[in-house]
PyMOL CGO cylinders between C-alpha atoms (Angstrom):
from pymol import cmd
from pymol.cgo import CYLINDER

trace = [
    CYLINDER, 154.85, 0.89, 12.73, 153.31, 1.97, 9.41, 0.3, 1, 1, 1, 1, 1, 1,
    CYLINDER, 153.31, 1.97, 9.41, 155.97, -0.66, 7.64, 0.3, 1, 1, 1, 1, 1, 1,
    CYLINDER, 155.97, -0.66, 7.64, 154.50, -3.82, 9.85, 0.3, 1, 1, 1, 1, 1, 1,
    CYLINDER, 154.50, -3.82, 9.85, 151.02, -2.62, 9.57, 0.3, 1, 1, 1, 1, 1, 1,
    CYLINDER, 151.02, -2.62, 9.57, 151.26, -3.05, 6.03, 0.3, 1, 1, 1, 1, 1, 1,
    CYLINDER, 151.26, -3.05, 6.03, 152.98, -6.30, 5.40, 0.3, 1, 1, 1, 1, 1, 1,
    CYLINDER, 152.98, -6.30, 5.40, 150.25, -8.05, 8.20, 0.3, 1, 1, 1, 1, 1, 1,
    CYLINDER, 150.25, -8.05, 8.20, 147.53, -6.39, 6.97, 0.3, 1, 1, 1, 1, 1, 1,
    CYLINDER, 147.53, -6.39, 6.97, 148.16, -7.57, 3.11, 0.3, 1, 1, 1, 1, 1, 1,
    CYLINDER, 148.16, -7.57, 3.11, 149.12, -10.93, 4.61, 0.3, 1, 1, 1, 1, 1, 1,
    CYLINDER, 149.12, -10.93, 4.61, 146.38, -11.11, 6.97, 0.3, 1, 1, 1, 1, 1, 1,
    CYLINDER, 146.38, -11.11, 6.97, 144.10, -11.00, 3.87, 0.3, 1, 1, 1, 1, 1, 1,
    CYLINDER, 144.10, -11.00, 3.87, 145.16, -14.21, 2.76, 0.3, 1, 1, 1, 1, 1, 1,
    CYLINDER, 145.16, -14.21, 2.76, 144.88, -16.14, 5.50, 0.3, 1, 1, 1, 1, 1, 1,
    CYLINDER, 144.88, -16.14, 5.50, 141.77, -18.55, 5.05, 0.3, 1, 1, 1, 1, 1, 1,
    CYLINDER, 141.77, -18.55, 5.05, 139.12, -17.36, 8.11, 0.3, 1, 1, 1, 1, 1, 1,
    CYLINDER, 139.12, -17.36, 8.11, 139.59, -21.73, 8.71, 0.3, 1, 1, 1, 1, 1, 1,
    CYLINDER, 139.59, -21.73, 8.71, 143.22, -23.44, 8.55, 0.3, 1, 1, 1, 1, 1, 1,
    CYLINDER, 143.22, -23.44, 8.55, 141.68, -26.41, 6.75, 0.3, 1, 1, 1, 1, 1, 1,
    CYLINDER, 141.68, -26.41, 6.75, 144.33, -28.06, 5.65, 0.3, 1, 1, 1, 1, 1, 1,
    CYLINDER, 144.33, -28.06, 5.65, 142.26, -30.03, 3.52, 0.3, 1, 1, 1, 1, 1, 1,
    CYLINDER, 142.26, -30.03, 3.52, 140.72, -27.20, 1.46, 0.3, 1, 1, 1, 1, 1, 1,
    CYLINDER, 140.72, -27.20, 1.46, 142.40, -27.09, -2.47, 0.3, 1, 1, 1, 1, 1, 1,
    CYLINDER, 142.40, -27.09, -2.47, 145.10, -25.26, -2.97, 0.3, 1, 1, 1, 1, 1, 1,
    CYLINDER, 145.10, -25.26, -2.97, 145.31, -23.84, 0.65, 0.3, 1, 1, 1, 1, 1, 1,
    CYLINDER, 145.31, -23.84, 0.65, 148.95, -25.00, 0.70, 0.3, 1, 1, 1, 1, 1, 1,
    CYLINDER, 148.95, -25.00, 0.70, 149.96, -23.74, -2.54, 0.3, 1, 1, 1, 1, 1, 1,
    CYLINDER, 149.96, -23.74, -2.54, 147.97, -20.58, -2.18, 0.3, 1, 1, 1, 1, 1, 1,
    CYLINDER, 147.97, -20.58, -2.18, 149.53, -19.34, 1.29, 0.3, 1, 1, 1, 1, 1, 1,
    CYLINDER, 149.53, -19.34, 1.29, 152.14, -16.18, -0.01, 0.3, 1, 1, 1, 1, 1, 1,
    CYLINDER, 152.14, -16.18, -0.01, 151.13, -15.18, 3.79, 0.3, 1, 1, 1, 1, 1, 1,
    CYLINDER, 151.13, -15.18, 3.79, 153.70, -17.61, 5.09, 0.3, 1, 1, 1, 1, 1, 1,
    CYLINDER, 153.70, -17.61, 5.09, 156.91, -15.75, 4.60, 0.3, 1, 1, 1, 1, 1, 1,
    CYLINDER, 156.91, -15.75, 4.60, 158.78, -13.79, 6.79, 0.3, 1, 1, 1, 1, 1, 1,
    CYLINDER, 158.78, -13.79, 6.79, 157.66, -10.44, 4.15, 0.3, 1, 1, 1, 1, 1, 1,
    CYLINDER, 157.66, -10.44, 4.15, 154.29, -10.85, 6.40, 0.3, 1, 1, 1, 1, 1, 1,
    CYLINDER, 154.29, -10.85, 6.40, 155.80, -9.45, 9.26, 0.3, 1, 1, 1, 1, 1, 1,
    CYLINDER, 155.80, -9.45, 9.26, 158.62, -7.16, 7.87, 0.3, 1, 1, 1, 1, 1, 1,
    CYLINDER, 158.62, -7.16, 7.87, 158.81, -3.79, 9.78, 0.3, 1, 1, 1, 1, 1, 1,
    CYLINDER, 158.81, -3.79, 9.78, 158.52, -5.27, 13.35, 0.3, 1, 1, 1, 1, 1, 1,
    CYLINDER, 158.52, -5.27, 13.35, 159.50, -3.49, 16.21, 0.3, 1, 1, 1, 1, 1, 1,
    CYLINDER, 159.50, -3.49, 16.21, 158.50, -4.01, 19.49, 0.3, 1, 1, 1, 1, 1, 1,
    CYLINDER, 158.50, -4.01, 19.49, 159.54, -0.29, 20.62, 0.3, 1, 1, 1, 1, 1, 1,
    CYLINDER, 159.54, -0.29, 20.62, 157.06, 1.01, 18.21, 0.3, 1, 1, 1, 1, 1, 1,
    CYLINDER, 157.06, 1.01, 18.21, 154.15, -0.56, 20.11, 0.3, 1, 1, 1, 1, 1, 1,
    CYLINDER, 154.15, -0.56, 20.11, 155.19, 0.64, 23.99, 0.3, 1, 1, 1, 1, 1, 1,
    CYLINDER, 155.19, 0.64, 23.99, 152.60, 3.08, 25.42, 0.3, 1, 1, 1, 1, 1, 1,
    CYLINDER, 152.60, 3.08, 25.42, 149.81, 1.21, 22.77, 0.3, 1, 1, 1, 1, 1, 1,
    CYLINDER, 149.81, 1.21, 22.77, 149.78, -2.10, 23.89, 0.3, 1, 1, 1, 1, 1, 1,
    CYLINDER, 149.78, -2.10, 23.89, 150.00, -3.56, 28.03, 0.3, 1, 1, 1, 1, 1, 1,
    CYLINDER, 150.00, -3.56, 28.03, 153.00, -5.53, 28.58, 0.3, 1, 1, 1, 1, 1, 1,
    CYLINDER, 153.00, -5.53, 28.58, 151.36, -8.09, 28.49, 0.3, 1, 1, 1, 1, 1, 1,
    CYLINDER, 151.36, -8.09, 28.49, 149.87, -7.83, 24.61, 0.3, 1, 1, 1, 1, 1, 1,
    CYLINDER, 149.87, -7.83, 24.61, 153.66, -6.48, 23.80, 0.3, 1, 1, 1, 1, 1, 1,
    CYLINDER, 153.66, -6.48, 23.80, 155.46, -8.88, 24.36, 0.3, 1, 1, 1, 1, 1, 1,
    CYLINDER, 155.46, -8.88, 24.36, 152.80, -11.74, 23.27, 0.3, 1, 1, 1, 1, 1, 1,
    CYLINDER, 152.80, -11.74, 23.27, 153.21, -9.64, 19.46, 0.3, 1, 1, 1, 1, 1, 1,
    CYLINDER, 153.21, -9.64, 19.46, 156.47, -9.91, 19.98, 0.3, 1, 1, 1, 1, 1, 1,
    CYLINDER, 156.47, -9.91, 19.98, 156.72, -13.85, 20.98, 0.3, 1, 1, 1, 1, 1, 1,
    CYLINDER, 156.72, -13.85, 20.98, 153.99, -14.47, 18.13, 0.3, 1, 1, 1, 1, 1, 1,
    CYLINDER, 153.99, -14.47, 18.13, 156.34, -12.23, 15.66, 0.3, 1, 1, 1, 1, 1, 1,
    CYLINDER, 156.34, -12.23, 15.66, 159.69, -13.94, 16.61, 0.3, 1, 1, 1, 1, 1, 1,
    CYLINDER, 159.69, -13.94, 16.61, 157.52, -17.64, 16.40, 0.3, 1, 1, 1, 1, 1, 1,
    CYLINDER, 157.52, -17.64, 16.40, 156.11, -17.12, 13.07, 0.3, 1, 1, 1, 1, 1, 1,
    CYLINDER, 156.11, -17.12, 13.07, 158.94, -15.59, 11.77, 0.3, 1, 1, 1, 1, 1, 1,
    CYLINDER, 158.94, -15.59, 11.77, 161.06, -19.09, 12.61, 0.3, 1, 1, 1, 1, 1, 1,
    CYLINDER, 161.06, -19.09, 12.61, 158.71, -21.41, 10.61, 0.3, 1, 1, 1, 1, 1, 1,
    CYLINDER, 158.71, -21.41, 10.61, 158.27, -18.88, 7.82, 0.3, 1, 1, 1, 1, 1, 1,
    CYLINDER, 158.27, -18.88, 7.82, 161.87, -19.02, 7.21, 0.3, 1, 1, 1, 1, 1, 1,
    CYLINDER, 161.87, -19.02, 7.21, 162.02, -22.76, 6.88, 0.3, 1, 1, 1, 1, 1, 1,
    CYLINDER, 162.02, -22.76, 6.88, 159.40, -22.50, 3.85, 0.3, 1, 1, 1, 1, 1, 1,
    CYLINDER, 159.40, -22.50, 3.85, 160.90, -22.51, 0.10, 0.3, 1, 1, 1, 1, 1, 1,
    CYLINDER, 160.90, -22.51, 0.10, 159.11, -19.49, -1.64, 0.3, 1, 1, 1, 1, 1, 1,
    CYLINDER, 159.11, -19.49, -1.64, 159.03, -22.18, -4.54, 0.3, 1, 1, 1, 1, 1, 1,
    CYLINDER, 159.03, -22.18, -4.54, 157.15, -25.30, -2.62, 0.3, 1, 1, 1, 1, 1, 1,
    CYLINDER, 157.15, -25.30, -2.62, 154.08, -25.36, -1.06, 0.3, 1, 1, 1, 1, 1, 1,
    CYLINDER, 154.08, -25.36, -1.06, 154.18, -24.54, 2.70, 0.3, 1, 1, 1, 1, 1, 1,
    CYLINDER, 154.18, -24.54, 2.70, 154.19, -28.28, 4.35, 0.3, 1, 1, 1, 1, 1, 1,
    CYLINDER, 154.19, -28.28, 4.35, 151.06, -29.07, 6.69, 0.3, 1, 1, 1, 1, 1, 1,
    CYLINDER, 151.06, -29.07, 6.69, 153.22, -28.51, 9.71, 0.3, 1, 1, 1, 1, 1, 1,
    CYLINDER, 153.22, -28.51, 9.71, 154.50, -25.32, 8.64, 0.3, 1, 1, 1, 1, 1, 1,
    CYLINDER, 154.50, -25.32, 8.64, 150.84, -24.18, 8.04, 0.3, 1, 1, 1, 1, 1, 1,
    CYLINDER, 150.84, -24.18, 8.04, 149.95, -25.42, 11.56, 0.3, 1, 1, 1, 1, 1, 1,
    CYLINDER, 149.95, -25.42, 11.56, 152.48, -23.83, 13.08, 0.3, 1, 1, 1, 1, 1, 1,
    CYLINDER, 152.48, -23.83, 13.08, 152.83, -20.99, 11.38, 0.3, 1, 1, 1, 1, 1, 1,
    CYLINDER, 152.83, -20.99, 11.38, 148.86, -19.99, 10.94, 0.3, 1, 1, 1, 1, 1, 1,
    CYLINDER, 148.86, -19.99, 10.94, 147.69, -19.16, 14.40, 0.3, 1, 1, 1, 1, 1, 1,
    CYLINDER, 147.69, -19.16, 14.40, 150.58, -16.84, 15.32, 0.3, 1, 1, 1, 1, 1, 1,
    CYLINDER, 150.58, -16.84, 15.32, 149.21, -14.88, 12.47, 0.3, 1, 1, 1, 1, 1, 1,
    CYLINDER, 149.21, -14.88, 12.47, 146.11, -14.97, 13.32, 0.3, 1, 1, 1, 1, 1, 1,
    CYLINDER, 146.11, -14.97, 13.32, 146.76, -13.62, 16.87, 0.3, 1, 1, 1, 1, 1, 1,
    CYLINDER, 146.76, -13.62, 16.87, 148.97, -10.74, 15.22, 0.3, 1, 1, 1, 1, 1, 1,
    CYLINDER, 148.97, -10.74, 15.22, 146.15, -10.17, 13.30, 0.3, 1, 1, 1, 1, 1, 1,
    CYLINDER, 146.15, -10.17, 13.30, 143.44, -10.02, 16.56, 0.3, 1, 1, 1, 1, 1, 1,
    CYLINDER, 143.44, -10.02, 16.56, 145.76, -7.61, 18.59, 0.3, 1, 1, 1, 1, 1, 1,
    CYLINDER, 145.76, -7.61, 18.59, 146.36, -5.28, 15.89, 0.3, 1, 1, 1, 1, 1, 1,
    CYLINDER, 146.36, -5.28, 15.89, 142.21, -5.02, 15.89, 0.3, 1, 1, 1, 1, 1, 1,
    CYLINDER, 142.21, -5.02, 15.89, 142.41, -3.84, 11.89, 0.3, 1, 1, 1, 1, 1, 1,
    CYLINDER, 142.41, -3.84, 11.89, 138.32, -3.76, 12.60, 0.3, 1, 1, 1, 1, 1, 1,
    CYLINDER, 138.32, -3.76, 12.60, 138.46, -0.82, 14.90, 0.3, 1, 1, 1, 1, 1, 1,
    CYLINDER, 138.46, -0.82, 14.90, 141.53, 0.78, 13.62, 0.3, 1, 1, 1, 1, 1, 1,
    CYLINDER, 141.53, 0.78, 13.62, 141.71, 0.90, 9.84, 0.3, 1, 1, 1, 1, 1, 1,
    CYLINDER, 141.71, 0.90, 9.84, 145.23, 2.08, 9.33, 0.3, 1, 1, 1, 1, 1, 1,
    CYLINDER, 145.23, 2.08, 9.33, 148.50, 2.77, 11.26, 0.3, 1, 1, 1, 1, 1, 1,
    CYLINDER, 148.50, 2.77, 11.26, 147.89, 6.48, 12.33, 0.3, 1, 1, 1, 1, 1, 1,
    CYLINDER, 147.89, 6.48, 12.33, 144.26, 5.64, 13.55, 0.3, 1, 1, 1, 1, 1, 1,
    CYLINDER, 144.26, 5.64, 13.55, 146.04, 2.70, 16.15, 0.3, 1, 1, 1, 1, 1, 1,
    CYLINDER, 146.04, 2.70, 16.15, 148.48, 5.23, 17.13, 0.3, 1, 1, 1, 1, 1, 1,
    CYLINDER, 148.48, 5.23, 17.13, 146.67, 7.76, 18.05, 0.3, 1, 1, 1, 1, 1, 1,
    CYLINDER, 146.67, 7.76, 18.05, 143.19, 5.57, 19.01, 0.3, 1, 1, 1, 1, 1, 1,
    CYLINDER, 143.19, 5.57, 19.01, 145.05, 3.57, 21.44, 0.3, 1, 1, 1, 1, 1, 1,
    CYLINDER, 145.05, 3.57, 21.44, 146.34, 7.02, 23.18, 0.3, 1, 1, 1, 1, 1, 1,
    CYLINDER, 146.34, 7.02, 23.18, 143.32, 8.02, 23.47, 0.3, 1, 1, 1, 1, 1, 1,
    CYLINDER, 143.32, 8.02, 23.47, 141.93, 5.27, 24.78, 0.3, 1, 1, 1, 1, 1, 1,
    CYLINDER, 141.93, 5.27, 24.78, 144.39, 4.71, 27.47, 0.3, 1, 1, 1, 1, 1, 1,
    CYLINDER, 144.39, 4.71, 27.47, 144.26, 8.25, 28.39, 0.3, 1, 1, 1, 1, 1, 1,
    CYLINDER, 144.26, 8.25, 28.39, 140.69, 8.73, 28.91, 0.3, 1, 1, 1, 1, 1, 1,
    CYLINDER, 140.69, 8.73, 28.91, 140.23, 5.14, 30.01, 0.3, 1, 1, 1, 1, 1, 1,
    CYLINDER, 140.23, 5.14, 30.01, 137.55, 4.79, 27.58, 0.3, 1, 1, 1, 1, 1, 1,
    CYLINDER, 137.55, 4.79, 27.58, 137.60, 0.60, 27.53, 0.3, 1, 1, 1, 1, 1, 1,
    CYLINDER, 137.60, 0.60, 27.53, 136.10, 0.95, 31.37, 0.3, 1, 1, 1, 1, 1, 1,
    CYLINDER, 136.10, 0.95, 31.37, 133.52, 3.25, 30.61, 0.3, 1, 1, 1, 1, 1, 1,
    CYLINDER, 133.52, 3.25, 30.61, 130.20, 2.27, 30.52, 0.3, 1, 1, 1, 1, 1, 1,
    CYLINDER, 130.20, 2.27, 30.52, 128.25, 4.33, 28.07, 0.3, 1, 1, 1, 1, 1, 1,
    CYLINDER, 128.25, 4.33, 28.07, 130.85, 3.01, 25.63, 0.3, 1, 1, 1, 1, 1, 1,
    CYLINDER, 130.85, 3.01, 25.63, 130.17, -0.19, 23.89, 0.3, 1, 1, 1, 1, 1, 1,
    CYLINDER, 130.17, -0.19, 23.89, 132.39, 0.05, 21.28, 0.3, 1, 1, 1, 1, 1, 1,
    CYLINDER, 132.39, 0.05, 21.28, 135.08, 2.47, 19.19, 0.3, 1, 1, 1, 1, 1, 1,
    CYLINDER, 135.08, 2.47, 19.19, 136.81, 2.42, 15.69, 0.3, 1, 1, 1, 1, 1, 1,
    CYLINDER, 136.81, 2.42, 15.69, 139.19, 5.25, 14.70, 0.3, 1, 1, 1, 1, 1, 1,
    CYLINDER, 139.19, 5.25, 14.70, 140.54, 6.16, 10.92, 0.3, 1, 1, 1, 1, 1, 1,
    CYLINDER, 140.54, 6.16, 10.92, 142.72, 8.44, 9.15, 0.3, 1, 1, 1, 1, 1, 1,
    CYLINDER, 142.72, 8.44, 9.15, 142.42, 10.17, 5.77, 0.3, 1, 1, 1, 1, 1, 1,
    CYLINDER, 142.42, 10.17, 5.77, 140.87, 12.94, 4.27, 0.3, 1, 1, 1, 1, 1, 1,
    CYLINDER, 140.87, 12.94, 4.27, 137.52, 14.33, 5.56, 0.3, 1, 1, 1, 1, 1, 1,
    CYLINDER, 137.52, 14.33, 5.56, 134.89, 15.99, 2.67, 0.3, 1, 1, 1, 1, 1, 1,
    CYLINDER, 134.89, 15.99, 2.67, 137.16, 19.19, 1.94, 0.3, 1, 1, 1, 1, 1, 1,
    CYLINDER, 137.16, 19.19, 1.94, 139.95, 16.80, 2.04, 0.3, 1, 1, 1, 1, 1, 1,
    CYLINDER, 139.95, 16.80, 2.04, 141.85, 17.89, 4.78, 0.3, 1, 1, 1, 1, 1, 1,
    CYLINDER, 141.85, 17.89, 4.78, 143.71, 15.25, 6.63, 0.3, 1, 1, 1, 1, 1, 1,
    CYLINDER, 143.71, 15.25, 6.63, 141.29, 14.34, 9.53, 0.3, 1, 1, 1, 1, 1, 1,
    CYLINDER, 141.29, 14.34, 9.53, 140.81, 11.80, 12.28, 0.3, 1, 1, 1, 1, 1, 1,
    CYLINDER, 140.81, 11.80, 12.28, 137.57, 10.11, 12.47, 0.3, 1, 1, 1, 1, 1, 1,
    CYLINDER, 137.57, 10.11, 12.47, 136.56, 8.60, 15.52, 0.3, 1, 1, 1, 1, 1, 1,
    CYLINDER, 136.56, 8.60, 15.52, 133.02, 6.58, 15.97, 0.3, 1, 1, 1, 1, 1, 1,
    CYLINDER, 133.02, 6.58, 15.97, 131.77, 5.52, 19.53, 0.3, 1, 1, 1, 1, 1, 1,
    CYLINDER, 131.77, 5.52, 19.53, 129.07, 3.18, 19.59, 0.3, 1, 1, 1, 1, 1, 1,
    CYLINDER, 129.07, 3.18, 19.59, 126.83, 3.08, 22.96, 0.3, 1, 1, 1, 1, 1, 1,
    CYLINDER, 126.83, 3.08, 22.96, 125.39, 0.28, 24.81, 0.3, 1, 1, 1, 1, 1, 1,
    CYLINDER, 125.39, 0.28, 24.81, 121.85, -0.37, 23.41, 0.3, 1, 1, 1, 1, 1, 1,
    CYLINDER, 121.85, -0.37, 23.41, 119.80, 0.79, 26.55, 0.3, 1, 1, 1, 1, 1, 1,
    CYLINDER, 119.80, 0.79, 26.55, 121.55, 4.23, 26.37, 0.3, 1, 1, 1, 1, 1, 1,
    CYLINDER, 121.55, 4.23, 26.37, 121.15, 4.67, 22.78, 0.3, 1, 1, 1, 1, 1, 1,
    CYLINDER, 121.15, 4.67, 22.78, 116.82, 4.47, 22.90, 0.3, 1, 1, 1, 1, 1, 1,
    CYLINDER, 116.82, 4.47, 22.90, 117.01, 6.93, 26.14, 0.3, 1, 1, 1, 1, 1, 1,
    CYLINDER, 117.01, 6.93, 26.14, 117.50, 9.90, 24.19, 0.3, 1, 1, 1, 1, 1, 1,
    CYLINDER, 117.50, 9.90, 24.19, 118.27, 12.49, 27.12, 0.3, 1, 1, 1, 1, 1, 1,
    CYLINDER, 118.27, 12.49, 27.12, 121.02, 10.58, 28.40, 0.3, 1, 1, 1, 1, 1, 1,
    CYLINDER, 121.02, 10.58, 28.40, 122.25, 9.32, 25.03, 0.3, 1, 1, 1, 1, 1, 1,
    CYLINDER, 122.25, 9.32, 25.03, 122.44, 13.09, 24.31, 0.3, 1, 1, 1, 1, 1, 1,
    CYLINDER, 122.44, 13.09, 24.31, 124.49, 14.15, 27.83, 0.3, 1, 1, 1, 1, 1, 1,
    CYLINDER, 124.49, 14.15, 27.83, 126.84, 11.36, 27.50, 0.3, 1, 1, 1, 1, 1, 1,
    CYLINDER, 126.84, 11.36, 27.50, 127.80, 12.14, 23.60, 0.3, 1, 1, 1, 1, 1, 1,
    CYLINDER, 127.80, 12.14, 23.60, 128.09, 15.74, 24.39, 0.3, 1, 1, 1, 1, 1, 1,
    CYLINDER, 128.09, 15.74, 24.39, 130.33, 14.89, 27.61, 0.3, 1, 1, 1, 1, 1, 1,
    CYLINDER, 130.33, 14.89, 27.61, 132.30, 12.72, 25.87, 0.3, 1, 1, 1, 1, 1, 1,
    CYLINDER, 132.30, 12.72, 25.87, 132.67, 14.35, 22.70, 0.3, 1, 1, 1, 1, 1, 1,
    CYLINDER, 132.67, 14.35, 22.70, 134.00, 17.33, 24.38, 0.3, 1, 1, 1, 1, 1, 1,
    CYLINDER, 134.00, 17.33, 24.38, 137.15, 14.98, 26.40, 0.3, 1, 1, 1, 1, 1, 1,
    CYLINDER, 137.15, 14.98, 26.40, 137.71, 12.67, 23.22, 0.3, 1, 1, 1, 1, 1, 1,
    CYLINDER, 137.71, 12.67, 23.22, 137.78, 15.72, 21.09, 0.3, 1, 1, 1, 1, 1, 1,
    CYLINDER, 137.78, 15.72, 21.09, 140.08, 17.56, 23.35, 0.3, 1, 1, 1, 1, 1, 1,
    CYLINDER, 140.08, 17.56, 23.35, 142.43, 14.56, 23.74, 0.3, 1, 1, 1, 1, 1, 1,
    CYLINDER, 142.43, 14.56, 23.74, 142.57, 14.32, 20.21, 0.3, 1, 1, 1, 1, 1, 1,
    CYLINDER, 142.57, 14.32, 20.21, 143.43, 17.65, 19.25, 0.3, 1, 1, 1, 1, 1, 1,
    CYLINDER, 143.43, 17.65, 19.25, 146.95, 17.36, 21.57, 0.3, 1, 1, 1, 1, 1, 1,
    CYLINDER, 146.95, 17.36, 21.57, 147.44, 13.54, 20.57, 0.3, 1, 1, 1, 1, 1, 1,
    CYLINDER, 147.44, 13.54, 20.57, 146.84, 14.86, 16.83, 0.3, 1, 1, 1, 1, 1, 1,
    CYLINDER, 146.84, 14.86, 16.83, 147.32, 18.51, 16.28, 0.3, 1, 1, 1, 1, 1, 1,
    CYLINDER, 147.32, 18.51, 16.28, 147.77, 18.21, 12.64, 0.3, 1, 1, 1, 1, 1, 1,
    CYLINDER, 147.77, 18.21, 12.64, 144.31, 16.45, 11.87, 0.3, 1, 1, 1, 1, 1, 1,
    CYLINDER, 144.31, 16.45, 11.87, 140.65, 17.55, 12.53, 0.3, 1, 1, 1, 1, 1, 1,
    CYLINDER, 140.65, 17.55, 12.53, 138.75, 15.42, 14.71, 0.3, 1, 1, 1, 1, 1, 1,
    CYLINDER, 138.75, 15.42, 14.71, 134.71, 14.20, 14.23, 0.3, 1, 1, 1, 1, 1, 1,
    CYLINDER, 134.71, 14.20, 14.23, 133.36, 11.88, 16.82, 0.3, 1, 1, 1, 1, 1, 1,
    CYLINDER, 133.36, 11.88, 16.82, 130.24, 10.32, 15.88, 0.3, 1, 1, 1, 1, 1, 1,
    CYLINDER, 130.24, 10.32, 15.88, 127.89, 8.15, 18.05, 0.3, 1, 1, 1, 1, 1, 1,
    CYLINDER, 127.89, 8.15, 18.05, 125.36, 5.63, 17.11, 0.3, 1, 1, 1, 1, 1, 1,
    CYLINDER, 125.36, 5.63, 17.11, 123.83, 2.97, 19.05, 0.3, 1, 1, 1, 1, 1, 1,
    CYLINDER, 123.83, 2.97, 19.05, 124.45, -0.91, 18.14, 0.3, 1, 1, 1, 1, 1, 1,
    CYLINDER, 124.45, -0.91, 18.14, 124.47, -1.74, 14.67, 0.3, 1, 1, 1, 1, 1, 1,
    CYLINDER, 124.47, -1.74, 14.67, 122.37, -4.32, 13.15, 0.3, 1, 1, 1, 1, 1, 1,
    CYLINDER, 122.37, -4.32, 13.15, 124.00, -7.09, 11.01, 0.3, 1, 1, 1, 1, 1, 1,
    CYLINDER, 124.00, -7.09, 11.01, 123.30, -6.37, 7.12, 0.3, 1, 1, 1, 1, 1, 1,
    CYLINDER, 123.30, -6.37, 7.12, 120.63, -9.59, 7.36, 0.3, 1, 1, 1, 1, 1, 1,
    CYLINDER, 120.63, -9.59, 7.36, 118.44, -8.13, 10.05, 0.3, 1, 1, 1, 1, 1, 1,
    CYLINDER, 118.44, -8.13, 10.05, 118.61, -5.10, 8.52, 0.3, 1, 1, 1, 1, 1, 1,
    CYLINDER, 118.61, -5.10, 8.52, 117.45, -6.00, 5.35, 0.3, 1, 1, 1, 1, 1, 1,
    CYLINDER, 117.45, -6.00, 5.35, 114.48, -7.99, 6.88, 0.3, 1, 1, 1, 1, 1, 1,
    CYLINDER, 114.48, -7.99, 6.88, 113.39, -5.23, 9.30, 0.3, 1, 1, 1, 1, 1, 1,
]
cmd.load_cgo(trace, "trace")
């Protein structure tokens, strides 16, 4: 897991946020179209984290990319075709590994057991989550995990405070087993303003 994590997430930096074909040097720019962008694959890694459904999509969208990338000569720029064909299959990789909410390999391992096994996705007072690994302030190895809350619950401050302290105590205890060798902080905040309304509020 930690291998294929990698290579997409260094590749999935260089895909352009539009496949404009047009744009200079997209074509000779695109070191994300080789088969290097998906090395480490395999779909065994991923059962009990994904549905069967997102599984075997990653899988499909692996095994599809990894057929045009290997048609492209590391010394020519990719063809418009290969780009078109090769582009949104990384992009979907991309969108199910959800590198937003889980910033490394250990956080999506142990975020999406978490979430499965407290069902947190159908629970209303949360809105959102993001997990991450890595050293907390003493530098022990730690596992952060921030929930965000919808925004109605976050300005009633009674029941903002029962749900964190409910849910802090299951996430927290579901971490601990899913992650024995890491400390766990949950945090809560309600919705976060984008950087432009924040600077003009």
């Amino acid at each position: 897991l930690h291998d294929f994590w990698n290579s997409v997430s260094a590749a999935g930096r260089g895909l352009p946020a539009s496949l404009n074909l047009d744009a200079p040097g997209l074509r000779s720019a695109d070191f994300w179209l080789t088969p290097q962008a998906v090395a480490g694959f395999e779909e065994s890694d991923f059962e009990g984290l994904l549905s069967d459904d997102d599984r075997r999509e990653l899988a499909d969208r692996v095994r599809d990319f990894q057929a045009v990338a290997s048609t492209v000569d590391p010394y020519d720029p990719a063809t418009r075709e290969a780009v078109e064909q090769a582009g949104p299959h990384l992009r979907r990789i991309v969108e199910i590994l959800d590198f937003d909410r889980y910033q490394d390999a250990d956080a999506f391992r142990i975020g999406k057991r978490i979430e499965r096994i407290l069902g947190l996705d159908r629970r209303p007072e949360v809105a959102g989550l993001t997990f991450r690994t890595g050293p907390d302030h003493a530098g022990s190895p730690s596992l952060r995990i921030e929930v965000e809350v919808p925004p109605e619950l976050s300005r009633d401050i009674p029941r903002f405070l029962q749900a964190a302290r409910h849910l802090r105590e299951r996430i927290t205890l579901v971490a601990r087993r899913e992650a024995p060798d890491l400390l766990s902080y949950v945090f809560f905040h309600g919705p976060k303003q984008p950087l432009e309304s924040a600077a003009r509020s």
